[in-house]
N, C-alpha and C positions, 0 to 999 in steps of 0.2 A: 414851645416845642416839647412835646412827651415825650421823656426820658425809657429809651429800652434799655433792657440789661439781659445779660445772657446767664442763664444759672446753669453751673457743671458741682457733677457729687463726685466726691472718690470715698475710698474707703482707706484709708493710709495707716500705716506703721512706721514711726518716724524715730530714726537713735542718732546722737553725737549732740545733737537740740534740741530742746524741748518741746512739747509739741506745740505750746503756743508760737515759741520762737522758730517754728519749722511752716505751721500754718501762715506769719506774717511773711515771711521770706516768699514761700509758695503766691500768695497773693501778689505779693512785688514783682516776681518775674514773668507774671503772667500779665502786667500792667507797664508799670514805671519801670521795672529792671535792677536789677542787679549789679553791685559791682563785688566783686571778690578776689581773693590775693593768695596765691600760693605760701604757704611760711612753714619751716622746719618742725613745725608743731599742726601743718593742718593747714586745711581751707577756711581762711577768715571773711565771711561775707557779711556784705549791709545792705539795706536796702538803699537804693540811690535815692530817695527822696530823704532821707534821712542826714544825706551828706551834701545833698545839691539843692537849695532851698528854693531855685528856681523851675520845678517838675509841676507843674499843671496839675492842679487838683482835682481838676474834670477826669483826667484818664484814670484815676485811683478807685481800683474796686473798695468789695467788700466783703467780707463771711458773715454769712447768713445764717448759719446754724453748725453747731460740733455737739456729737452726742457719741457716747463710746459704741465701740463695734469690736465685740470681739478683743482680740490682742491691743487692739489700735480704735481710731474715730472716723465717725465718719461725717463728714463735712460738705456744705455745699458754700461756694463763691459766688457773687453776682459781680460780671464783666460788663462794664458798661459799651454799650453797641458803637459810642461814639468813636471806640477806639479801632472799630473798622467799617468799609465802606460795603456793604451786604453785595453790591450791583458791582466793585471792582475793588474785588478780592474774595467776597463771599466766605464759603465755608474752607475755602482752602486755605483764608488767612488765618481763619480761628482756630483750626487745626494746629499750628505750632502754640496755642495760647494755651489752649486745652489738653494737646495731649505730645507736649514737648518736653522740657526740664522735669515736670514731674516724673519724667519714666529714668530720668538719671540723675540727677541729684545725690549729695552725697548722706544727706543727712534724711532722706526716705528709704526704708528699708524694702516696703514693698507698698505698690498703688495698685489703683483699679478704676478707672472710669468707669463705674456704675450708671449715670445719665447725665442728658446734655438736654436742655430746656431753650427752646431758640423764640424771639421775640417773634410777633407777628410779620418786620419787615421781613424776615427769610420765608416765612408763608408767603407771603403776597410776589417776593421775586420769584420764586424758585415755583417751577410748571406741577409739580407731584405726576404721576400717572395719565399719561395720556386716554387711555382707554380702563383702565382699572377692573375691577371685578363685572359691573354690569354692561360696561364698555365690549369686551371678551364676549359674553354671553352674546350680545346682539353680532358681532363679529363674525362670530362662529355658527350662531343657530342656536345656543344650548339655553333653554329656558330653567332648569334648575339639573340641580346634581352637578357633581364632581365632572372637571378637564380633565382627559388620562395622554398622557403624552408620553413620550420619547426620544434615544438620543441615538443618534446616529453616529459610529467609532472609524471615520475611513483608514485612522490608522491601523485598524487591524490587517487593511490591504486591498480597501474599496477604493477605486478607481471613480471619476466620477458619473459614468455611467454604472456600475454596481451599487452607489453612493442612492443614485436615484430610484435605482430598480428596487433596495430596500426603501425607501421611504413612500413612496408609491404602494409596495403592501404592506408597511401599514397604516397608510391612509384607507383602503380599502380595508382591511382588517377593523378598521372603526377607531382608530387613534384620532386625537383633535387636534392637539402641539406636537413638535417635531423640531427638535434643535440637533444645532452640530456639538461635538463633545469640546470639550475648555481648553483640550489642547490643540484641536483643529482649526488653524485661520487661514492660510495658502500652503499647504503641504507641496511638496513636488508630484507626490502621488494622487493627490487631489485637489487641483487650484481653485480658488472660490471663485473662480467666473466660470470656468466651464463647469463646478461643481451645483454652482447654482442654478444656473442656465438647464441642466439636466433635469435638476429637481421639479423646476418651475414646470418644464413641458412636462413630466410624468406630472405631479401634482395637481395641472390644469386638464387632464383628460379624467384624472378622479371627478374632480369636480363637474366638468361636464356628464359624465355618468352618472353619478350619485349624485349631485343639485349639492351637495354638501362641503364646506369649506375647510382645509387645514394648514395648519400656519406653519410655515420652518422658519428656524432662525438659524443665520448664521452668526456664527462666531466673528466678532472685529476687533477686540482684545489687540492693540497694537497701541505702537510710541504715539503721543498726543500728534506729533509733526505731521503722520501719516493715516491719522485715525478717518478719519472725513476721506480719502483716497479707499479704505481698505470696504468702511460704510456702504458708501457711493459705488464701489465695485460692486459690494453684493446686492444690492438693491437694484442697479440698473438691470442686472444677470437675475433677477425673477425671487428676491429673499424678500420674504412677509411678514417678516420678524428680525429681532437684533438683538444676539445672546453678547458681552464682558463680563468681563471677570473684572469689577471696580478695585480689587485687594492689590490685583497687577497694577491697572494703569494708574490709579486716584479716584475717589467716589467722585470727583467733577465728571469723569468721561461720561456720567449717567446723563448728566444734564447736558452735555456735550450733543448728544444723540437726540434728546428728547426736544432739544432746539432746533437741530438739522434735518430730520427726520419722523414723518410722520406712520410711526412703525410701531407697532408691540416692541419693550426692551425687557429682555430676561436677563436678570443680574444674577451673576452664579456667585458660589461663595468661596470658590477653591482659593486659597492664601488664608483663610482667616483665621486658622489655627496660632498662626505666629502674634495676632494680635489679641487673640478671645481667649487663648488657652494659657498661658502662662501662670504660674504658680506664683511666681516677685511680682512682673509688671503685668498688665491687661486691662481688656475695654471690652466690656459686657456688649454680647452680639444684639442689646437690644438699641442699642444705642447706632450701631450700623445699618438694622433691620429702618428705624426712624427716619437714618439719612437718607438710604437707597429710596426709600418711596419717597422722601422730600424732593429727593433728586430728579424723580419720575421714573422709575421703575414698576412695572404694570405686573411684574413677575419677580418672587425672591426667596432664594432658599429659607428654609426653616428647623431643618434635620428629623431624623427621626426618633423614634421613642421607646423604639424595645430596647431591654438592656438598661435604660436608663436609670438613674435614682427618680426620687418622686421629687428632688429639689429641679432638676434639669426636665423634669415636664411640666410642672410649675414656669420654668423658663422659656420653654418651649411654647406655652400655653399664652405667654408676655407678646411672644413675636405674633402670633398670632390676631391677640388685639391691635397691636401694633400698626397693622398690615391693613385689617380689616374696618380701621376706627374708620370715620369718615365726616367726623366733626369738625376737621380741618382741609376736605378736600374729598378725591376719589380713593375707594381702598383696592388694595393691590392685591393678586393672589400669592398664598403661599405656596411654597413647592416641596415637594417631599419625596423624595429617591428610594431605590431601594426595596419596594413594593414587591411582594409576594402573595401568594394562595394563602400562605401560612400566616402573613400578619394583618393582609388587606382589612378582615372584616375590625381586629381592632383599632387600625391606624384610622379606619371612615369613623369608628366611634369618635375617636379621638378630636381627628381635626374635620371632622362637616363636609359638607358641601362644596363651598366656596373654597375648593381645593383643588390643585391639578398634580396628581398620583406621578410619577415619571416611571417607567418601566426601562429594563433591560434588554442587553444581546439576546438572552435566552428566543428573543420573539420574533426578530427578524429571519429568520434562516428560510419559514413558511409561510406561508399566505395565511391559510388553513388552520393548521398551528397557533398562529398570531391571532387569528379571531376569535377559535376557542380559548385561549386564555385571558384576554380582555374581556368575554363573555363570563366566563366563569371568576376572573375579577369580578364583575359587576352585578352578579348574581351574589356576591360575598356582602353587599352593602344595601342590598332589597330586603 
């Protein structure tokens, strides 16, 4: 039987132990475990296989490599896969292996999940992109060039007829995607049946007029319990897409969706601040960008670029390949918010084709309006 193993990098600063005696610990508790003892002098830890001579040698990783980084090392572990069941527990169990006691421990001063290397059984379980980048294009009609979509905000005090009557122009206005916003999932002032149910019939008479196709997604971002109730609401009420927010519920809801439902999934990235951004603990968004499309996300944030340093477009430029590889599957698009007259023509340098631009309020108020600015977008990138 062929041994998988899972390989995770950090970047670590480790004080109170040394860092080899910090690296073997780390290893231990991410495997065989830990035992440890409070005492007037400190936390005294061991590794349990050290003290229990009867721990299975099979579940014992390994470190793979330490080379200095900066202040501190940077290292990679290989976890053997035996030590979970890919099909019943998946990534959610590796999740406390990978990115658990490393972010508290006493004797790491500061981590960073830099990458997560998964064996092929997680390829072969796990669906990736239902529809993916060329999936979309045949979807939609669009033979090359850039998606330009948009998000529709009912909290500002659309009703779900007003909800519709914006999304309808701009669908005629020549938008392709059309999502609801990350805080909208059943508002009182806009419930996703009747919210959908509006969209669907305005959206379905574009279509009939214009031969032309446009997707909305709603928002299902809800408690696992009731996630598949909230799905299934909007779906059956006319939604041709499915926007979460993975940061809320758990990146499983992806897969969650992509099993249920045969739908575009747009995974947005609002929470990821609190995991990507930190200065002590954090986990590099490329490493998230990886899972969401494992998970089968057809659609995934990517940020934008002005303002940037040239290290965070570098970064930027990662999620990218990321999204787009297709060596292991279909590739996803990337998304990019925030789009302007002022950055458009550089942001199309930037990120190509195989992109879907998101636009703003500014567009919905006019039909008119709305056309000449996505015109004049698209004029920016000819």
């Amino acid at each position: 039987m062929e041994k998988h193993e899972v390989y995770v990098t950090y970047e670590l600063e480790t004080k109170v132990e040394t860092p080899e005696r910090s690296l073997d610990l780390l290893l231990a508790e991410m495997t065989a475990g830990i035992q440890y003892v409070s005492t007037r002098d400190g936390v005294k830890m061991d590794r349990i296989q050290d003290t229990l001579p009867v721990v299975n040698g099979s579940i014992l990783g390994r470190i793979v490599s330490v080379e200095k980084s900066g202040e501190g090392l940077k290292t990679t572990f290989a976890l053997p896969l035996s030590n979970l069941d890919v099909g019943l527990g998946g990534l959610t169990n590796l999740w406390p292996m990978v990115a658990g006691e490393v972010f508290n421990f006493h004797f790491v001063r500061r981590a960073e999940l830099v990458d997560l290397r998964l064996p092929p059984p997680f390829e072969k379980y796990y669906l990736g992109p239902g529809f993916g980048i060329e999936g979309m294009r045949k979807l939609l009609g669009i033979e090359k060039g850039p998606i330009f979509g948009s998000i529709i905000k009912p909290n500002l005090g659309l009703d779900p007829d007003g909800t519709a009557e914006r999304a309808a122009l701009l669908a005629r206005a020549g938008f392709n995607f059309i999502k609801d916003d990350e805080i909208c999932v059943n508002p009182d002032i806009c419930p996703v049946k009747k919210r959908m149910r509006a969209i669907s019939e305005a959206l379905d008479k574009v279509e009939q007029a214009e031969g032309r196709k446009v997707i909305y997604a709603a928002n299902v971002t809800a408690d696992f319990a009731v996630m598949h109730r909230a799905a299934e609401t909007a779906v059956k009420a006319g939604a041709t897409g499915l926007m979460i927010d993975p940061f809320c519920t758990g990146l499983s809801g992806i897969d969650f969706l992509r099993r249920n439902f045969d739908l575009p999934i747009y995974a947005h990235r609002v929470g990821y601040g609190i995991f990507c951004l930190g200065q002590t603990y954090s986990i590099r968004y490329e490493v998230f960008t990886k899972l969401m499309k494992l998970l089968g996300a057809d659609f995934s944030h990517v940020g934008g670029i002005w303002g940037k340093s040239e290290a965070s477009r570098k970064r930027t430029a990662s999620y990218l390949r990321i999204l787009r590889d297709t060596s292991s599957g279909k590739s996803a698009w990337p998304v990019v918010t925030g789009i302007s007259l002022e950055n458009m023509a550089d942001y199309y340098d930037f990120y190509g084709d195989d992109t879907m631009f998101m636009d703003h309020i500014d567009i919905y108020t006019d039909e008119e309006a709305s056309k000449r600015k996505l015109q004049a977008l698209k004029e920016k990138i000819s």
